[in-house]
Structures are given as C-alpha cells and as structure tokens.
mmCIF file of the N, C-alpha and C atoms, coordinates in Angstrom:
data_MODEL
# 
_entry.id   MODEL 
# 
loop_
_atom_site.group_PDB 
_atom_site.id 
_atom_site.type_symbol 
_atom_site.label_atom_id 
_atom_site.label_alt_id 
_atom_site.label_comp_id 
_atom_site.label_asym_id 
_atom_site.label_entity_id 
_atom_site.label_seq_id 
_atom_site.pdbx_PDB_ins_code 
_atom_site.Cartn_x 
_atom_site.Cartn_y 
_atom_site.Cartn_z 
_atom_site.occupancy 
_atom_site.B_iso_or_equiv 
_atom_site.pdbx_formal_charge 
_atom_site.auth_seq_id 
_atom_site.auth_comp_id 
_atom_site.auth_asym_id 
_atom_site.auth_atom_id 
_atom_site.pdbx_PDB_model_num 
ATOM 1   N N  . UNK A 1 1  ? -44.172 3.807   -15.355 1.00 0.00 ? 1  UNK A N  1 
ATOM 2   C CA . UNK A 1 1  ? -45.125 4.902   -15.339 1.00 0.00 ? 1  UNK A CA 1 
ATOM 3   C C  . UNK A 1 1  ? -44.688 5.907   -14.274 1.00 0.00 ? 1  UNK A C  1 
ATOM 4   N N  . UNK A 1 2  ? -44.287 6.965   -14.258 1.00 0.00 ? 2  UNK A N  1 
ATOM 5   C CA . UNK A 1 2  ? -44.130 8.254   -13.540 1.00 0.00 ? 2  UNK A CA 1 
ATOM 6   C C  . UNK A 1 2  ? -45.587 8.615   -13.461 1.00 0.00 ? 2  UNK A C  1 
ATOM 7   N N  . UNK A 1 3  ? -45.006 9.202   -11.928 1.00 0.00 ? 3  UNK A N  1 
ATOM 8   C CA . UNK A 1 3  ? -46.313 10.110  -11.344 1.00 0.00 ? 3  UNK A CA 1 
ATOM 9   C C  . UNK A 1 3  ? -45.947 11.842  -11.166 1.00 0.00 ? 3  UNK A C  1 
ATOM 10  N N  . UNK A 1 4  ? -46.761 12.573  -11.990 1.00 0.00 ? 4  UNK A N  1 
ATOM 11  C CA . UNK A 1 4  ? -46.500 13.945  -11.300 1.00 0.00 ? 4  UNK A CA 1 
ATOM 12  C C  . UNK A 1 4  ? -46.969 14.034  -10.009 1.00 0.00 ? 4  UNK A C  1 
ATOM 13  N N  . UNK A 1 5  ? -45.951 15.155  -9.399  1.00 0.00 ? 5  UNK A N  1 
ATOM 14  C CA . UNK A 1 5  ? -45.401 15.191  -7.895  1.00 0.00 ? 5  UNK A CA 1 
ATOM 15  C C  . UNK A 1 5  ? -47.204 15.547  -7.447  1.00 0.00 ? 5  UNK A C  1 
ATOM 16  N N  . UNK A 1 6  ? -47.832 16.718  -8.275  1.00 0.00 ? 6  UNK A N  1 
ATOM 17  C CA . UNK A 1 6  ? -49.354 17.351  -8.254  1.00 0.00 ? 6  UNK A CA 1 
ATOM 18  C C  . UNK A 1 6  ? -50.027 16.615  -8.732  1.00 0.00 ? 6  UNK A C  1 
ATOM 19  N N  . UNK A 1 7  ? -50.074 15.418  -9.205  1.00 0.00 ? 7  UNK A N  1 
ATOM 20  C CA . UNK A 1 7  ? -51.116 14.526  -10.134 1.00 0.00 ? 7  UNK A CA 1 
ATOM 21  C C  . UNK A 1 7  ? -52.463 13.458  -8.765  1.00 0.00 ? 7  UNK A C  1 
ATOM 22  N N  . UNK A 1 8  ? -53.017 14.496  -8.565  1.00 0.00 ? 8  UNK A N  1 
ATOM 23  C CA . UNK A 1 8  ? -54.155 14.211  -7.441  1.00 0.00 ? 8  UNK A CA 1 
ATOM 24  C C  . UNK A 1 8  ? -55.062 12.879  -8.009  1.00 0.00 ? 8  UNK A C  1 
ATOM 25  N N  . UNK A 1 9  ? -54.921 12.653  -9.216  1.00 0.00 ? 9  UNK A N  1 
ATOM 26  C CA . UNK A 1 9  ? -55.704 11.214  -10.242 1.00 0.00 ? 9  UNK A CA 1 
ATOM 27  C C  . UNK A 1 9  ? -55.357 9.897   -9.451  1.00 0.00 ? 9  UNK A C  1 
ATOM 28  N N  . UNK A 1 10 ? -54.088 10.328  -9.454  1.00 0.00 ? 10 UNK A N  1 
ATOM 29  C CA . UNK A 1 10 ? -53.313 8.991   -9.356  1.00 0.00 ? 10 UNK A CA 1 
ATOM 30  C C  . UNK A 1 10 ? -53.833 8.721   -7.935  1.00 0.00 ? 10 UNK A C  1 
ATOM 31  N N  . UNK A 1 11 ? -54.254 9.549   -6.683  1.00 0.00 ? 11 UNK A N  1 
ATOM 32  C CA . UNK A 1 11 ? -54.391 9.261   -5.726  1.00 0.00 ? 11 UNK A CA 1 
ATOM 33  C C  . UNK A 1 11 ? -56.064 8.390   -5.285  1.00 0.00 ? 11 UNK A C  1 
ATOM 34  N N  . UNK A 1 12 ? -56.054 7.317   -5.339  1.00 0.00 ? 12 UNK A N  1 
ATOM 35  C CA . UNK A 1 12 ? -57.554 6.922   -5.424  1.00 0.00 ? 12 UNK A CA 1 
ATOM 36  C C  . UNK A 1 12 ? -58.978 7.420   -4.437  1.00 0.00 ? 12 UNK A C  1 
ATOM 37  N N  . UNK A 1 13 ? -58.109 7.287   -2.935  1.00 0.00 ? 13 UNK A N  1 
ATOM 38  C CA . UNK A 1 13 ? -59.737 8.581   -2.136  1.00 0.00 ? 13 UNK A CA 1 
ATOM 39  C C  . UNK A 1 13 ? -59.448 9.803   -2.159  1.00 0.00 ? 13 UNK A C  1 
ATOM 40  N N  . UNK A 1 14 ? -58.791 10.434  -2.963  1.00 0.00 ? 14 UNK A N  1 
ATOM 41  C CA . UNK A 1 14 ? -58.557 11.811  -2.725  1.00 0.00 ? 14 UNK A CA 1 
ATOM 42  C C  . UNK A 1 14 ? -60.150 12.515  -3.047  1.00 0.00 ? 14 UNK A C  1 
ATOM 43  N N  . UNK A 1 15 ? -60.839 12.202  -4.578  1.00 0.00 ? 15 UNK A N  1 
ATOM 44  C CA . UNK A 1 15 ? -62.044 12.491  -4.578  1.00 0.00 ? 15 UNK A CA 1 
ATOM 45  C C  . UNK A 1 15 ? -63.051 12.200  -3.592  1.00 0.00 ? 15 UNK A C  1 
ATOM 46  N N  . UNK A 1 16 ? -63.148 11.116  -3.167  1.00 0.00 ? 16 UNK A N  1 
ATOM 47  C CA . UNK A 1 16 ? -63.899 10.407  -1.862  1.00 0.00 ? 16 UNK A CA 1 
ATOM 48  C C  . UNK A 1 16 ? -63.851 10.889  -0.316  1.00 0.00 ? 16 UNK A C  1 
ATOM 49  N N  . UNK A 1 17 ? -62.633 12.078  -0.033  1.00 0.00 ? 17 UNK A N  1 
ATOM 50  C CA . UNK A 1 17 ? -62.109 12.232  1.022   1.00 0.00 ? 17 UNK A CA 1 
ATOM 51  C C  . UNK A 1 17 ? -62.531 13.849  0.675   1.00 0.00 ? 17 UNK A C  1 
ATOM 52  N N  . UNK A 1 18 ? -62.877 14.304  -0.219  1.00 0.00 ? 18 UNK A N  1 
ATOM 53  C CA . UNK A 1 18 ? -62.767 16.224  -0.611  1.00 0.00 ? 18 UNK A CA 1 
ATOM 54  C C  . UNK A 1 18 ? -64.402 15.823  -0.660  1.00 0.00 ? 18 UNK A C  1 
ATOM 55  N N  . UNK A 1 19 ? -65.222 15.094  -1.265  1.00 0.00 ? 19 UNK A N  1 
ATOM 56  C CA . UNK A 1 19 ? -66.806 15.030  -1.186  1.00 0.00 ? 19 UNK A CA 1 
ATOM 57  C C  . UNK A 1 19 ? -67.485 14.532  -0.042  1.00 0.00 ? 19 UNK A C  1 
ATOM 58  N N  . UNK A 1 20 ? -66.783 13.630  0.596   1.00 0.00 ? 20 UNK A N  1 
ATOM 59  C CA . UNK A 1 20 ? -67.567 12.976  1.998   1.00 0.00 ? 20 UNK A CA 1 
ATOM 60  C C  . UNK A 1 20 ? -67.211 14.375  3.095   1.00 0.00 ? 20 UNK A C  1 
ATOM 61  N N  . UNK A 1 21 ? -66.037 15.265  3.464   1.00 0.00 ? 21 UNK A N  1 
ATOM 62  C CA . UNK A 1 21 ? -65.653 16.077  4.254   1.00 0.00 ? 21 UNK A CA 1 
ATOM 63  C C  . UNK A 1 21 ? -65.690 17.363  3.935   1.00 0.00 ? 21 UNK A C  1 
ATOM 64  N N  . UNK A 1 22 ? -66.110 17.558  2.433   1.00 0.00 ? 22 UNK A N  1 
ATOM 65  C CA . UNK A 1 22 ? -66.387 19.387  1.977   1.00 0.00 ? 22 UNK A CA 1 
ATOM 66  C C  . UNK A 1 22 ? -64.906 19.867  1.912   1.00 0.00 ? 22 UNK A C  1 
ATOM 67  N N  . UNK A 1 23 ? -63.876 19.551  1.381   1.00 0.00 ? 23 UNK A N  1 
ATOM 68  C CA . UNK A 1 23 ? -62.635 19.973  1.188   1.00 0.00 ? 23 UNK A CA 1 
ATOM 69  C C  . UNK A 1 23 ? -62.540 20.170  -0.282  1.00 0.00 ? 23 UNK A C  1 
ATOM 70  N N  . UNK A 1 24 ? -61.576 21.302  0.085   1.00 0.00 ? 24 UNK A N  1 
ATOM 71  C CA . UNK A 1 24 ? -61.470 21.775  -1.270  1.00 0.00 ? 24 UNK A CA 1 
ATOM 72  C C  . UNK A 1 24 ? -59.861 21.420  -1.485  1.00 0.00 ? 24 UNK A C  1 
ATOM 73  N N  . UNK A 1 25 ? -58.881 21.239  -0.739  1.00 0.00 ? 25 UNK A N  1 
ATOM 74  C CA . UNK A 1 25 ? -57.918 20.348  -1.385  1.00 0.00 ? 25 UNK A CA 1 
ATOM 75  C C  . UNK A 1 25 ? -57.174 19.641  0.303   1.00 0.00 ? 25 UNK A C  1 
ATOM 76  N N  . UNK A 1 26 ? -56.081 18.362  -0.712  1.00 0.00 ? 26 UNK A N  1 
ATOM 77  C CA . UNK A 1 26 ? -56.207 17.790  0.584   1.00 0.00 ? 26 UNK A CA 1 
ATOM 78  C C  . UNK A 1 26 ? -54.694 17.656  0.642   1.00 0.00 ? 26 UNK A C  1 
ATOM 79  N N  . UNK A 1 27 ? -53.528 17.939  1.580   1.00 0.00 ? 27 UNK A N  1 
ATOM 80  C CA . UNK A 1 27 ? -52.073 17.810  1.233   1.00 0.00 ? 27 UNK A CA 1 
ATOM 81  C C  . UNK A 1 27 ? -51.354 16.713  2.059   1.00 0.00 ? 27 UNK A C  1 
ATOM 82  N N  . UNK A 1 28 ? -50.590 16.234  1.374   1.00 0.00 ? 28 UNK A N  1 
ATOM 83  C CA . UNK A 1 28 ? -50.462 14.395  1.682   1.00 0.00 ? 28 UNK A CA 1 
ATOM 84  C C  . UNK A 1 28 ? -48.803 14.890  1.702   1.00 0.00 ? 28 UNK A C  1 
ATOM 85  N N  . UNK A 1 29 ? -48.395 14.083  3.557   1.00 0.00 ? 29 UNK A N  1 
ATOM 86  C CA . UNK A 1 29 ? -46.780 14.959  3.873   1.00 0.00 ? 29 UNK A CA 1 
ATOM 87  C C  . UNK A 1 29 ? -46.390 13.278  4.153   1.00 0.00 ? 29 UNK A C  1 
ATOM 88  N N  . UNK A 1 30 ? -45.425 12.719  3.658   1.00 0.00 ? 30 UNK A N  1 
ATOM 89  C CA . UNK A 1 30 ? -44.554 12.098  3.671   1.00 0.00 ? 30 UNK A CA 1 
ATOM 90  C C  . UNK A 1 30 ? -43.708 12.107  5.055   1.00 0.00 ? 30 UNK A C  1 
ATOM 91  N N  . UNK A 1 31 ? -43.932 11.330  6.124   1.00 0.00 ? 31 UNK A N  1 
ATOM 92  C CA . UNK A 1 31 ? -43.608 11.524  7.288   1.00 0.00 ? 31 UNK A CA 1 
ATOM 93  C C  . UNK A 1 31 ? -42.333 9.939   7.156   1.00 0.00 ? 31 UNK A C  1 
ATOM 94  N N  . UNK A 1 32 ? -41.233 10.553  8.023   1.00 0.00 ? 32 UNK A N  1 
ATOM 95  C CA . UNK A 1 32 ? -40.590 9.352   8.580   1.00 0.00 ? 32 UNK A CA 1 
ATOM 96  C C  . UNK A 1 32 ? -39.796 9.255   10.214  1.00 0.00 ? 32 UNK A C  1 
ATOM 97  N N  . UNK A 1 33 ? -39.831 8.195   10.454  1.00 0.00 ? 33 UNK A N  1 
ATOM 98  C CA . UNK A 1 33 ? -39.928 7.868   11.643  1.00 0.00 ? 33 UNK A CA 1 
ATOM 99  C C  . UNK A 1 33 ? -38.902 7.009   12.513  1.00 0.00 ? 33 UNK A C  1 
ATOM 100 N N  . UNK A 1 34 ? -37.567 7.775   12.946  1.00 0.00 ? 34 UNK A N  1 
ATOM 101 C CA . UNK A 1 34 ? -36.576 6.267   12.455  1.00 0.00 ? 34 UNK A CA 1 
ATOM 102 C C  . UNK A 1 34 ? -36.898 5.254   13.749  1.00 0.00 ? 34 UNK A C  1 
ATOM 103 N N  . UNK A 1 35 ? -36.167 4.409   13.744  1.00 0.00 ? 35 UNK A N  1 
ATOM 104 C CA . UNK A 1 35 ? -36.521 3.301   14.327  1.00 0.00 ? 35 UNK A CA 1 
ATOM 105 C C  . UNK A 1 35 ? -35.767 3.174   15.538  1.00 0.00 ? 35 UNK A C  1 
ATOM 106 N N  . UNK A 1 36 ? -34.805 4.272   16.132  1.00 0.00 ? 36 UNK A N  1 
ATOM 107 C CA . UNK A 1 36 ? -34.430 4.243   17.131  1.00 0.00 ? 36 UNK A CA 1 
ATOM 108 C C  . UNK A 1 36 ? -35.050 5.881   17.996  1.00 0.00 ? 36 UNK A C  1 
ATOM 109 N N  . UNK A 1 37 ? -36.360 5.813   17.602  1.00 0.00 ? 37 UNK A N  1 
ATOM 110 C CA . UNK A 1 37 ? -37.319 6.837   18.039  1.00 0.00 ? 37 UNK A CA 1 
ATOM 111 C C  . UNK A 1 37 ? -36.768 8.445   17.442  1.00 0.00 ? 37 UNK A C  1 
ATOM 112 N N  . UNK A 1 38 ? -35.983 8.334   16.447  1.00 0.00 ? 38 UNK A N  1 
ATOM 113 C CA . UNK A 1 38 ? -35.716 9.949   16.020  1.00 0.00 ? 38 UNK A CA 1 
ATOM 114 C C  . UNK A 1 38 ? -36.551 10.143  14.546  1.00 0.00 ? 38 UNK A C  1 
ATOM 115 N N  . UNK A 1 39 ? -36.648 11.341  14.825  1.00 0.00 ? 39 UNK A N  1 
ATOM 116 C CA . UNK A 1 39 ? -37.685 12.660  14.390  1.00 0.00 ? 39 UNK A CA 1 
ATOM 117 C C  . UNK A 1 39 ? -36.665 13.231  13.391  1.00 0.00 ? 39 UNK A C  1 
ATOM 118 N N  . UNK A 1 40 ? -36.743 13.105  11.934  1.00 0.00 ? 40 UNK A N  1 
ATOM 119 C CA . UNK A 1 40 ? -36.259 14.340  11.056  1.00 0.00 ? 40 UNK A CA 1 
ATOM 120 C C  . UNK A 1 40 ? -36.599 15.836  11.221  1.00 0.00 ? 40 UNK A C  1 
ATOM 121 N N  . UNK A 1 41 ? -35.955 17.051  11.842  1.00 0.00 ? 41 UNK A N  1 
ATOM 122 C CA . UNK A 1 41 ? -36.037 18.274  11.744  1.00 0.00 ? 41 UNK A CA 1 
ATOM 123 C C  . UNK A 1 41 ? -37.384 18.526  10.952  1.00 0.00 ? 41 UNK A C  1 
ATOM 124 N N  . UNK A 1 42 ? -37.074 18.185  9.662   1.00 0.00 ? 42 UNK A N  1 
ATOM 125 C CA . UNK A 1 42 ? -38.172 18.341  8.211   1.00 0.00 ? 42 UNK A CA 1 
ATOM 126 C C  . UNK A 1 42 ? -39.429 17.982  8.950   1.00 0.00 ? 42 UNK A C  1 
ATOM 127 N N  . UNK A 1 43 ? -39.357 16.716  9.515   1.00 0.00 ? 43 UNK A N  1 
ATOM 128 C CA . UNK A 1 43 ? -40.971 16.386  10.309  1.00 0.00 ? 43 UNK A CA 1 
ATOM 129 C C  . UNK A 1 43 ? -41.331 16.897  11.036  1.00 0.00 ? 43 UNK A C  1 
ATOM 130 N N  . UNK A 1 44 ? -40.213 17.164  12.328  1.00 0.00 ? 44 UNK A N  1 
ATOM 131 C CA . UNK A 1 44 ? -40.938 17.693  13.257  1.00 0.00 ? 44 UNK A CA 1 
ATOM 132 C C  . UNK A 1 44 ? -41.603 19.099  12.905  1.00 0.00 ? 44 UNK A C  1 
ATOM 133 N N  . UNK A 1 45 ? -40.892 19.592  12.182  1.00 0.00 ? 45 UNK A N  1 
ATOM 134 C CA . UNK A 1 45 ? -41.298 20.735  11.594  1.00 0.00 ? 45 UNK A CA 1 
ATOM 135 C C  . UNK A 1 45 ? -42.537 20.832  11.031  1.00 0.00 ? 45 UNK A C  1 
ATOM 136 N N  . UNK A 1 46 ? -43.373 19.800  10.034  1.00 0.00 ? 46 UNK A N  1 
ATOM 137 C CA . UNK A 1 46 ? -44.319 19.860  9.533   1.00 0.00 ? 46 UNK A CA 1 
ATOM 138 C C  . UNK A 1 46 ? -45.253 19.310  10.966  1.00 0.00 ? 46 UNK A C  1 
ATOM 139 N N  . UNK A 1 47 ? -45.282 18.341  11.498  1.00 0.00 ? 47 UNK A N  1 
ATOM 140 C CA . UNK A 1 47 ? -45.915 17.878  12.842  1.00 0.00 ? 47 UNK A CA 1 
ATOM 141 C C  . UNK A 1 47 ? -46.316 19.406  13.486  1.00 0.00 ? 47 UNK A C  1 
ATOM 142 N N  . UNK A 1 48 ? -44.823 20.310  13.427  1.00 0.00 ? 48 UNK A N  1 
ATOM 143 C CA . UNK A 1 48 ? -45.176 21.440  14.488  1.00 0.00 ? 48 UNK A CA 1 
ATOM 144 C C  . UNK A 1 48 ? -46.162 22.724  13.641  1.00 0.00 ? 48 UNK A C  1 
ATOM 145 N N  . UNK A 1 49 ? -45.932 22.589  12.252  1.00 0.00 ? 49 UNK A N  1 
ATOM 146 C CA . UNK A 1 49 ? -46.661 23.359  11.474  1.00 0.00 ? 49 UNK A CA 1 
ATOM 147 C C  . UNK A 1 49 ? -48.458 22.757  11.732  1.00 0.00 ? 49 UNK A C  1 
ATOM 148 N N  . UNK A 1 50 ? -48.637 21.445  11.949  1.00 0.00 ? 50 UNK A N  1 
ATOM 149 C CA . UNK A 1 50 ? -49.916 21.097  12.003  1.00 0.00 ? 50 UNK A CA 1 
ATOM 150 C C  . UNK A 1 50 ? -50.769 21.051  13.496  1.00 0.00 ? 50 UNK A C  1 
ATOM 151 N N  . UNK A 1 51 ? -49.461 21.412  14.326  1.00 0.00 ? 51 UNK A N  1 
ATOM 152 C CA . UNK A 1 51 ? -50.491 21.894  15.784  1.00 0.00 ? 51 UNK A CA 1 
ATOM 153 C C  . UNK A 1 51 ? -50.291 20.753  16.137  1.00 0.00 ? 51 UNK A C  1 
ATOM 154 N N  . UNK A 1 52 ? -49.321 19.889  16.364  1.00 0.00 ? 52 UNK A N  1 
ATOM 155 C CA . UNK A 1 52 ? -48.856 18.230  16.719  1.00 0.00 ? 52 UNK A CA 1 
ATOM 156 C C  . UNK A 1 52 ? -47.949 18.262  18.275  1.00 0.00 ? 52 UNK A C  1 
ATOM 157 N N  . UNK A 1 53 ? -48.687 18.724  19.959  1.00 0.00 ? 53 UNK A N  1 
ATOM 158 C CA . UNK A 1 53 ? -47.948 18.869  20.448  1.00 0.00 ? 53 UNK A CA 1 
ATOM 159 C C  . UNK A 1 53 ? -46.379 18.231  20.608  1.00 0.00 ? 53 UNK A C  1 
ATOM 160 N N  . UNK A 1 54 ? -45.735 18.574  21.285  1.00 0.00 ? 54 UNK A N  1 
ATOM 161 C CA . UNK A 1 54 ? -44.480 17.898  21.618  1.00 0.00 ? 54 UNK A CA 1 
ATOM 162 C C  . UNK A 1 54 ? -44.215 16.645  21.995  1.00 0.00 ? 54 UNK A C  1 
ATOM 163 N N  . UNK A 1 55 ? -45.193 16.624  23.238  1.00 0.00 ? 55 UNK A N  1 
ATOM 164 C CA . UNK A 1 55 ? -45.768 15.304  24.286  1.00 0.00 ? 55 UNK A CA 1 
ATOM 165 C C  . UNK A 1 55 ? -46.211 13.972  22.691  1.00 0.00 ? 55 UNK A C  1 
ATOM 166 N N  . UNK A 1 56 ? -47.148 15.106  22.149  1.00 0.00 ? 56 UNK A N  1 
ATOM 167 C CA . UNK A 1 56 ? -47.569 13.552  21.328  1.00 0.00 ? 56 UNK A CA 1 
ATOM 168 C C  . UNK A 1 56 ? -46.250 13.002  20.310  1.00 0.00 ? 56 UNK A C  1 
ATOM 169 N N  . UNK A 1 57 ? -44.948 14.067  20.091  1.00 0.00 ? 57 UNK A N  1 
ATOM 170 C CA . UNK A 1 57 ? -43.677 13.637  19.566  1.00 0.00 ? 57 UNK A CA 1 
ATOM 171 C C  . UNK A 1 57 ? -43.236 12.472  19.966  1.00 0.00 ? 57 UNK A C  1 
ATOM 172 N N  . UNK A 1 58 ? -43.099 12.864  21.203  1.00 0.00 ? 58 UNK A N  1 
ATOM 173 C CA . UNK A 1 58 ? -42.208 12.204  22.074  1.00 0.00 ? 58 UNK A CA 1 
ATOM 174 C C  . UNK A 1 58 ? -43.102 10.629  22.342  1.00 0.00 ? 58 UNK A C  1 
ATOM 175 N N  . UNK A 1 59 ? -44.444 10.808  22.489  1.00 0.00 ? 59 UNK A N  1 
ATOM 176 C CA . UNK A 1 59 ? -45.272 9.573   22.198  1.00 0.00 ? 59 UNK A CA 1 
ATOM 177 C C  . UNK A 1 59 ? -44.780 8.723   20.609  1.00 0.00 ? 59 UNK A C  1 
ATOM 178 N N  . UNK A 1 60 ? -44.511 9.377   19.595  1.00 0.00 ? 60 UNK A N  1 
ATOM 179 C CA . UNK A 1 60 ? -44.153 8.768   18.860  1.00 0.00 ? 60 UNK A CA 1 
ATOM 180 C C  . UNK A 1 60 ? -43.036 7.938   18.717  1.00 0.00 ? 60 UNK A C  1 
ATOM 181 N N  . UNK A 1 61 ? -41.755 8.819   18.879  1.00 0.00 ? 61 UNK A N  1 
ATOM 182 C CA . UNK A 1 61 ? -40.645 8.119   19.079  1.00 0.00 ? 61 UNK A CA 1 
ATOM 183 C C  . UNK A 1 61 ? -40.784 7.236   20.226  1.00 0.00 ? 61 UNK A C  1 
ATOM 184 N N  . UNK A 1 62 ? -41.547 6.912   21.176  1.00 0.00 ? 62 UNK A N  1 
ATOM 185 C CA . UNK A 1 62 ? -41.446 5.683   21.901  1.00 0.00 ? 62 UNK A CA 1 
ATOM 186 C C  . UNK A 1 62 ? -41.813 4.728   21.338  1.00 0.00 ? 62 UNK A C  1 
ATOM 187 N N  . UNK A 1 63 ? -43.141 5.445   20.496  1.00 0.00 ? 63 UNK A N  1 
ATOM 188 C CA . UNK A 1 63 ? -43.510 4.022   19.922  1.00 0.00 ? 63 UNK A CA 1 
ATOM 189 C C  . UNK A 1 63 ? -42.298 3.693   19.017  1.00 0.00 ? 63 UNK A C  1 
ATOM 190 N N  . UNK A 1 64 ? -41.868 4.050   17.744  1.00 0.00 ? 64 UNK A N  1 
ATOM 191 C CA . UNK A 1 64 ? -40.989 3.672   17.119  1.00 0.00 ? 64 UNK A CA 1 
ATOM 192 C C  . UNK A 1 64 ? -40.078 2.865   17.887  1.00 0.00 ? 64 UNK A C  1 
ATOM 193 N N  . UNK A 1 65 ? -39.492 3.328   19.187  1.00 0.00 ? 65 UNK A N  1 
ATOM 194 C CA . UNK A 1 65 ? -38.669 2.560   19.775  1.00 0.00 ? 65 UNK A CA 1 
ATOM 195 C C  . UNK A 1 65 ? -38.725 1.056   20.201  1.00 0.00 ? 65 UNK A C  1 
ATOM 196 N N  . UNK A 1 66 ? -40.660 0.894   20.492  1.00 0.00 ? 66 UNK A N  1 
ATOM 197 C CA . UNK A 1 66 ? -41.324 -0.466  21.160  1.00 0.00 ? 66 UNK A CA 1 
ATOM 198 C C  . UNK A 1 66 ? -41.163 -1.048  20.175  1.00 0.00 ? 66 UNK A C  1 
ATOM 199 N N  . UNK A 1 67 ? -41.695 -0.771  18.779  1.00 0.00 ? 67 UNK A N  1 
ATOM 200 C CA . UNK A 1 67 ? -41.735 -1.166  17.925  1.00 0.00 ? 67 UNK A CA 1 
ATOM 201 C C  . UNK A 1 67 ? -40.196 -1.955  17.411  1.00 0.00 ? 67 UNK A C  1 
ATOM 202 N N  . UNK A 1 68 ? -39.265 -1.300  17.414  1.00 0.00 ? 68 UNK A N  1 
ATOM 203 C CA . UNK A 1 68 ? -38.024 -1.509  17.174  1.00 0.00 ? 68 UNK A CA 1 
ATOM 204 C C  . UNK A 1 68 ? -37.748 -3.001  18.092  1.00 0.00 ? 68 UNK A C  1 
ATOM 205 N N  . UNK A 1 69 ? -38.026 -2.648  19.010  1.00 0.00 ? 69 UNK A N  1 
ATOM 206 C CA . UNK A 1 69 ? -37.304 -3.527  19.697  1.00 0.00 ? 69 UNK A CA 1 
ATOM 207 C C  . UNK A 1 69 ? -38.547 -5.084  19.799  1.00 0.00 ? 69 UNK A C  1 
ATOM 208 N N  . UNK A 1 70 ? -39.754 -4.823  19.413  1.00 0.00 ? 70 UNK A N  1 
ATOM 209 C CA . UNK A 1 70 ? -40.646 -6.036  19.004  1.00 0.00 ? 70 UNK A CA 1 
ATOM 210 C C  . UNK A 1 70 ? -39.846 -6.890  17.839  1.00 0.00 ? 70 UNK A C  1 
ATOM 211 N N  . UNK A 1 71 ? -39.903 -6.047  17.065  1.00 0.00 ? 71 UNK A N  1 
ATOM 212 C CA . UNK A 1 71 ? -38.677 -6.599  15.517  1.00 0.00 ? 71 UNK A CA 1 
ATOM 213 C C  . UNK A 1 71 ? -37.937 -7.770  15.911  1.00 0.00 ? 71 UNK A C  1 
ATOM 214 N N  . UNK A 1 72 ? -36.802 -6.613  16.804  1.00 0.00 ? 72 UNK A N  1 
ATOM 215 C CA . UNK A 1 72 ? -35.623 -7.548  17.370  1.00 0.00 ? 72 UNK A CA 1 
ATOM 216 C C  . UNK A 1 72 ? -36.095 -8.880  17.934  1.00 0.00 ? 72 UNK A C  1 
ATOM 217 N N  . UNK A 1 73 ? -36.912 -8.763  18.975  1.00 0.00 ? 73 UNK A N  1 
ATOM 218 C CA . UNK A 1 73 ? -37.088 -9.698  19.980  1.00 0.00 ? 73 UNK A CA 1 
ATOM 219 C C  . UNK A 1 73 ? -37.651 -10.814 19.051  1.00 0.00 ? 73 UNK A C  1 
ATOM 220 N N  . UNK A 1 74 ? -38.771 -10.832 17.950  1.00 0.00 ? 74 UNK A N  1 
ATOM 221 C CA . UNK A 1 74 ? -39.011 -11.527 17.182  1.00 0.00 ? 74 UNK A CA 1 
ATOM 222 C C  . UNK A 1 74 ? -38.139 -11.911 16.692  1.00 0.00 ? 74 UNK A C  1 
ATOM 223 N N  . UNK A 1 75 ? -37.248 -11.530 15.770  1.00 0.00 ? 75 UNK A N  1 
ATOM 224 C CA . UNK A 1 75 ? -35.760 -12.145 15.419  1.00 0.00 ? 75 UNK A CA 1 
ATOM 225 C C  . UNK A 1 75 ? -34.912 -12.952 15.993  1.00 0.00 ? 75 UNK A C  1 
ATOM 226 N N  . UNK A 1 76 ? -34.823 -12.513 16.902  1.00 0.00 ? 76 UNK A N  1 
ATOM 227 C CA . UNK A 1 76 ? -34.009 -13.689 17.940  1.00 0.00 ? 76 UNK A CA 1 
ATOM 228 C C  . UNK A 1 76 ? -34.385 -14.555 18.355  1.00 0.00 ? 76 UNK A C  1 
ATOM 229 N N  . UNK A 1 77 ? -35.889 -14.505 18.638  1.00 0.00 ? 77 UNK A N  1 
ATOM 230 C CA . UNK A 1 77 ? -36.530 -16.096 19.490  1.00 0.00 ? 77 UNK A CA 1 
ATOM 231 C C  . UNK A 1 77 ? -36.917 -16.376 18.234  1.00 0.00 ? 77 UNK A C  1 
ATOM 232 N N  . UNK A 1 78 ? -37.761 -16.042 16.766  1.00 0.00 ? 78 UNK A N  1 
ATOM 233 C CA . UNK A 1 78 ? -37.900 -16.967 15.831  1.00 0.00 ? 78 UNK A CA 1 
ATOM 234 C C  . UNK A 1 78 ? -36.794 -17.509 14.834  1.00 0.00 ? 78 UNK A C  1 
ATOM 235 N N  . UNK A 1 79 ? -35.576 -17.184 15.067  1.00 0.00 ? 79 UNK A N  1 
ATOM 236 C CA . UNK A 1 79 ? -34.956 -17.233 14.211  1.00 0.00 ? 79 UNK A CA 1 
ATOM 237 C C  . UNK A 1 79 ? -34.651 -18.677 13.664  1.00 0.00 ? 79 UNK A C  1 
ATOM 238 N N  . UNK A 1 80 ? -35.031 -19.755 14.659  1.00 0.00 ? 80 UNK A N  1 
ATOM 239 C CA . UNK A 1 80 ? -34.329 -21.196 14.187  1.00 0.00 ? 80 UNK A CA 1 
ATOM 240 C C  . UNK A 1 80 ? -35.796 -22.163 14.101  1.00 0.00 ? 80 UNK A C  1 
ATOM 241 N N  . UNK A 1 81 ? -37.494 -21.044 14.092  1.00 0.00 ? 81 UNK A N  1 
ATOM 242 C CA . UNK A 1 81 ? -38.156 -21.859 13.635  1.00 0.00 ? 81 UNK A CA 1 
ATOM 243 C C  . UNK A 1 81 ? -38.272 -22.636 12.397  1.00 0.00 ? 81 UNK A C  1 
# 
C-alpha cells in the first residue's frame, strides 16, 4: 500500500490534533539526528525556520551523543549475557 506524500487520512491524530488545538493544518518535518551528535544542514535549517535556538541544537547533538555512547556501553558489558 503506498501513501501519498499529502494524504493527511493516513495520519491517525492529525484530525484529533486540528479539533482539540483550532488548527487549520498541521506540517509533519522528518527530522534526523546522527548519532555522533551531527545536524543535517536540511534540519538545522528547518529547526532554524521554526525559531529552534542554537543552544537548544547544540543540546541536541549532546544528547544524540549520550545516547550513542549508552548503546555502546550496553553492548560491551551485555554482550556475553
């Protein structure tokens, strides 16, 4: 089953999220985050289009980074449970 790229149906609270908040449409951005705390241009860009200071960027990529390295650390000490 294909989804059109505009097919708002397919999205299940989209109705629930435009009637509980009075919106008249709602735009859903595909963010990624790599795992050694870097920022795609494309994102930061939309982040900076949405009024997303810098500071809270840079909050992100740390997290990505903690995160990263939780992974690891799990990996290595569980690896021979």
């Amino acid at each position: 089953m294909s989804m059109k790229k505009n097919d708002k149906s397919m999205i299940l609270p989209y109705h629930f999220f435009c009637e509980k908040f009075n919106l008249k449409d709602i735009k859903v951005y595909g963010l990624l985050f790599g795992a050694r705390g870097t920022i795609p241009n494309r994102v930061a860009d939309i982040l900076k289009k949405l009024g997303i200071s810098t500071t809270l960027m840079e909050e992100i990529a740390i997290s990505a980074i903690k995160g990263s390295c939780r992974i690891l650390h799990n990996h290595i000490h569980n690896q021979y449970s």
